[in-house]
N, C-alpha and C positions, 0 to 999 in steps of 0.2 A: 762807530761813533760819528764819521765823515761819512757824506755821500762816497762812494767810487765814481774816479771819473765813470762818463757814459762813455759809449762805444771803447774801452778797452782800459789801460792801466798802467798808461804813462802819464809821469810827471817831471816836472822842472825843479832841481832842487837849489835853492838860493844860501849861499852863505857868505857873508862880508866878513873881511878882517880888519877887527879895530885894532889888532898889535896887539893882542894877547898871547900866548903864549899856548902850540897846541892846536894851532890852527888848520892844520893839515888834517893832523889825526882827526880832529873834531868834523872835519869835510867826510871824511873815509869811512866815520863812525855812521856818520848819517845815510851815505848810501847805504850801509850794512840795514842800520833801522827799517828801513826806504825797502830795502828786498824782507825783510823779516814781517813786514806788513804787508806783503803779498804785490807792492806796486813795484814798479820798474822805471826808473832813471833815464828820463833820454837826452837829457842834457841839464849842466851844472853850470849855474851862473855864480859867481866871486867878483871880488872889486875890494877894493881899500876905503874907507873910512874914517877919521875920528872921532864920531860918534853915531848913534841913529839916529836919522829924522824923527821930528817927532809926528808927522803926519802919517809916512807911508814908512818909516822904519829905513829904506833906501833913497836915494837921492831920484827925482822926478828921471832923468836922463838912463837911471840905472831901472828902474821902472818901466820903459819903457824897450828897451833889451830882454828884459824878464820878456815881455807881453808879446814881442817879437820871436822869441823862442819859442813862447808857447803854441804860437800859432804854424810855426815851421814843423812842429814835433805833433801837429795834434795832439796836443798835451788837453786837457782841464782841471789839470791839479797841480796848486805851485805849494812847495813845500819850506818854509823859512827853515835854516838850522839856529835859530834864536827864538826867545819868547816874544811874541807881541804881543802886544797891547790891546783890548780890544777895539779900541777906534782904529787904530793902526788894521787891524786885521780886516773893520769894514771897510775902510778907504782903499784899501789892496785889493779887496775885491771888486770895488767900482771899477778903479784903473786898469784891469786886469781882466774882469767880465769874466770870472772861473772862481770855483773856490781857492780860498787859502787858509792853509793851518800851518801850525809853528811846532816847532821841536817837542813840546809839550804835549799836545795834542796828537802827534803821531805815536808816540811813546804811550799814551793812554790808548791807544785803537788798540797796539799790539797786544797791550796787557788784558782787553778786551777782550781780544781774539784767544789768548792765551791760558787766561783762568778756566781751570778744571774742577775746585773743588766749590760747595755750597760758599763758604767763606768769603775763597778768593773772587770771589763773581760779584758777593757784597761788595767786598772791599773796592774794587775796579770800579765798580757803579759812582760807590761814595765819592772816589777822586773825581770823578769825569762829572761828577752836579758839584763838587767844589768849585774843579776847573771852571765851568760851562756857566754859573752861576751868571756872570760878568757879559758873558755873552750873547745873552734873554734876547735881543734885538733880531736873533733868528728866528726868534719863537720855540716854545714849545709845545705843540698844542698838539702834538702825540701823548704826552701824558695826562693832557685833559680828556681826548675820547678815549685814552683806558678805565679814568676813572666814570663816564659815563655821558662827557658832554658839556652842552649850554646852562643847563639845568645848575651848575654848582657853581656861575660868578653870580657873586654878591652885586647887589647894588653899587651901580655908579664905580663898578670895576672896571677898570681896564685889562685888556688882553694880557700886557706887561705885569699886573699886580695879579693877576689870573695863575700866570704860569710861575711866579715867583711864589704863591700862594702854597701850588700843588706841588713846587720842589722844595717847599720850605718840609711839607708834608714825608717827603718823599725819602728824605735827608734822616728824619727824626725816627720811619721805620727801620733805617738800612742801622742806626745808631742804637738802636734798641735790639734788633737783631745781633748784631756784633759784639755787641754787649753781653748778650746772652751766651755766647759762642765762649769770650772770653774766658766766663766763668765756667765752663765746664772744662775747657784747657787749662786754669788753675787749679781744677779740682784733678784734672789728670796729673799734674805735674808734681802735687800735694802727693799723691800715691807714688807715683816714682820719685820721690827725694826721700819718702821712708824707704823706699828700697835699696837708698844710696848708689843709685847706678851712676857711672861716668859717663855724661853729657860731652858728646863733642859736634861743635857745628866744622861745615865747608862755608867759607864764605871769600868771597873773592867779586872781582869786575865779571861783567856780564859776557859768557864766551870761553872763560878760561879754562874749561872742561871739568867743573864740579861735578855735575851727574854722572861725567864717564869715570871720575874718580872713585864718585859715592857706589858707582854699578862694579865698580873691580876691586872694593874693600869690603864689600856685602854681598856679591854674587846677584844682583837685582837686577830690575830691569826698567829704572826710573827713564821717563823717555828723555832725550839726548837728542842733540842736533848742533851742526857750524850754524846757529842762528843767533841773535841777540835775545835775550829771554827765553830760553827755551822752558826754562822752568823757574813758575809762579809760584807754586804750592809746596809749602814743607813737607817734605817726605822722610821717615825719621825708622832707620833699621838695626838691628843688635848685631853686633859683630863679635864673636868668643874671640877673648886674645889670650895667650900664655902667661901661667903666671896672676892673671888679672880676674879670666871671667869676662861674662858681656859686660857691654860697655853700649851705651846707644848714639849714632852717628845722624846727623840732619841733613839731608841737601836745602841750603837755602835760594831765595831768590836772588839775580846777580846785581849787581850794584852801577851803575854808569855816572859818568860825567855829567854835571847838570841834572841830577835825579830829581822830577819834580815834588816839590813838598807836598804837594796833597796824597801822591801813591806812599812816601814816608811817613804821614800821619796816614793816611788808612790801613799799611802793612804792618803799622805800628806793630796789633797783636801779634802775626806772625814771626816777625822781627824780634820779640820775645824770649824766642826758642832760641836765637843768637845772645842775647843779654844772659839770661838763664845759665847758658853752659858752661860746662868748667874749663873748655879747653877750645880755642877758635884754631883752624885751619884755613889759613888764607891763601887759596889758590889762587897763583899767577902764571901768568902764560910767558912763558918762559921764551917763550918766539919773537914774542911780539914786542912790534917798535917802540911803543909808546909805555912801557911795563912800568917804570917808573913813578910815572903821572899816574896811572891806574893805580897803584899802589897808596896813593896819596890820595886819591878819590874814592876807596874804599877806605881809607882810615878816617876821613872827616865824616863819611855816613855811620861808622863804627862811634862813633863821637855824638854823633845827633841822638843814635837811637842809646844810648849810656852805656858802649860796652868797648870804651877804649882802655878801661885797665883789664880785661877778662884777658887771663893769659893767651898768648898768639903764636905759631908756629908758621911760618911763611913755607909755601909747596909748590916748587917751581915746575911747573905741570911742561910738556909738549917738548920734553928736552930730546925728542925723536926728529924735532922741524929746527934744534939750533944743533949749536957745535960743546954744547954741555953735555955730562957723565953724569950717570944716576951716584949717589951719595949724600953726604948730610956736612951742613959746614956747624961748627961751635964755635960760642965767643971764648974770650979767654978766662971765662971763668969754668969755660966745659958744658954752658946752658945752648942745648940748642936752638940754633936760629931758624935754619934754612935746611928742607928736603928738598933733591932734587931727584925727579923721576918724569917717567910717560906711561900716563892713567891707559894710554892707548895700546901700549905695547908691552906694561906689566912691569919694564924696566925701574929697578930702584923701589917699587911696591912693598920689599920687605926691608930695607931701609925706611919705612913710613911705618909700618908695626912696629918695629922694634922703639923707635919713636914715641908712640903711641901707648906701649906699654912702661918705657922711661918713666911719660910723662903722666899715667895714669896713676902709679905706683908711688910717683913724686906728691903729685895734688893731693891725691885721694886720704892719703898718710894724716894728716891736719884730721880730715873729715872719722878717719875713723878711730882717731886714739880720744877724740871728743866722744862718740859711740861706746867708749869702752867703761 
């Protein structure tokens, strides 16, 4: 979606703290982004603020430390951990004389890079001509010679009304496609609710080992990785439980901090499979520092897409990396709350069926005395 630097694949990654709260994490997140997009860190610039400039987004002095680094590191990529603006983002690049892109912008490369299926590769398109829309000033005049050249500006066109023309175009196939997509995943999902099967999603912060979950409850072999996004694409497999019969499990995609809304309205559909099901499984990493906050940053994305009353079961994943025991906790009414286990080492795995069949047995009960 960015150029890569030239001669190699270092960058400066920039984040100020206005006093919010998380700010650490939100640094540590970004190197994570930063290596998951294939580039490399070679130095981290910070500084206190309260507020952004409205010119360059940092203060002229703190700009010039940036441009200083850059030049120390052979860097040609400076990386905001905040959204800019697009004036902000060209005036960054005068000052600066290298590219620059923002939190945003890096987070669409990856998904870029990441999308596997017909779909997902729409989907990622659509966001990144959302995003990019604003940004025309770079030109786009690669989508003009796909389409064939000089030949298609109108009269008394501009370059600017040119390329806004042919993403206007561009927009409306990827929407009509997706469209299309839609409806044949309503029609699948129309066949599976006559078959009444139990619907369960993974859903959790991006990292928290859904896949390796979804891969040691299904015996699969969804691909996995310590990366951010590892997986874009719904992957959705039958698991026979006791007592129950199959039941069908989804890996979804993972959820982050500042998730930008255009991958939320293009993943809409996918995201679907999340609304749809009868039973969420919120995978948390049970290690990790900031579990909390992630926990609250996947419940307001469960909120956008309308699946904050779909009942939930919290899965505290990685309890091989703290000082937790695999088990299940209940409130006091005996509902449970909380699985703890490690997807990685198998630990606690059948405290998560037994779970599972609890809770299939629970739901499903409604669904089928209405059947009868």
């Amino acid at each position: 979606m960015f150029a890569r630097p030239e001669g190699g694949d270092g960058v400066v990654l920039v984040g100020l703290d206005f006093g919010a709260d998380g700010y650490n994490d939100s640094l540590e997140e970004l190197k994570l982004l930063t290596a998951s997009a294939g580039l490399s860190a070679r130095a981290v610039i910070g500084g206190k603020r309260q507020r952004p400039d409205s010119a360059l987004f940092a203060g002229s002095g703190k700009v010039q430390e940036i441009a200083a680094a850059l030049r120390a590191c052979e860097a040609s990529l400076a990386v905001f951990n905040h959204e800019l603006s697009p004036a902000q983002e060209r005036n960054l690049e005068k000052a600066l004389n290298c590219r620059v892109i923002d939190r945003t912008s890096l987070i669409l490369d990856i998904f870029a890079q990441r999308a596997q299926s017909h779909e997902g590769k729409l989907q990622v398109e659509l966001a990144q001509l959302d995003h990019l829309t604003t940004r025309l000033v770079r030109g786009w005049t690669h989508l003009e010679r796909q389409k064939g050249g000089v030949g298609l500006r109108g009269p008394g066109e501009t370059q600017l009304e040119t390329d806004r023309r042919l993403i206007g175009k561009r927009v409306k196939v990827l929407k009509d496609k997706l469209d299309r997509l839609q409806k044949q995943r309503l029609t699948q999902r129309r066949a599976r609710d006559r078959g009444a099967v139990f619907s369960v999603s993974l859903v959790g912060y991006t990292n928290a080992g859904k896949s390796t979950l979804f891969n040691a409850l299904t015996h699969s072999a969804a691909y996995e990785a310590d990366k951010l996004f590892a997986t874009l694409d719904t992957t959705s497999r039958r698991l026979w439980l006791p007592n129950v019969g199959s039941i069908v499990i989804s890996d979804t995609v993972g959820f982050i901090r500042e998730l930008p809304h255009a991958l939320v309205a293009a993943f809409r559909a996918t995201l679907e499979e999340t609304v749809r099901a009868d039973l969420l499984l919120h995978v948390v990493d049970a290690a990790g520092r900031g579990r909390e906050d992630q926990i609250d940053q996947v419940s307001k994305v469960l909120s956008e897409i309308n699946a904050a009353n779909t009942p939930q079961i919290q899965v505290w994943n990685k309890i091989d990396l703290s000082s937790l025991s695999p088990g299940l906790d209940r409130d006091e009414y005996g509902k449970v709350q909380r699985v703890r286990l490690s997807a990685r080492t198998g630990e606690g795995l059948g405290f998560l069926r037994e779970v599972l069949v609890e809770a299939a047995l629970l739901i499903s009960r409604p669904r089928d005395i209405a059947g009868d």
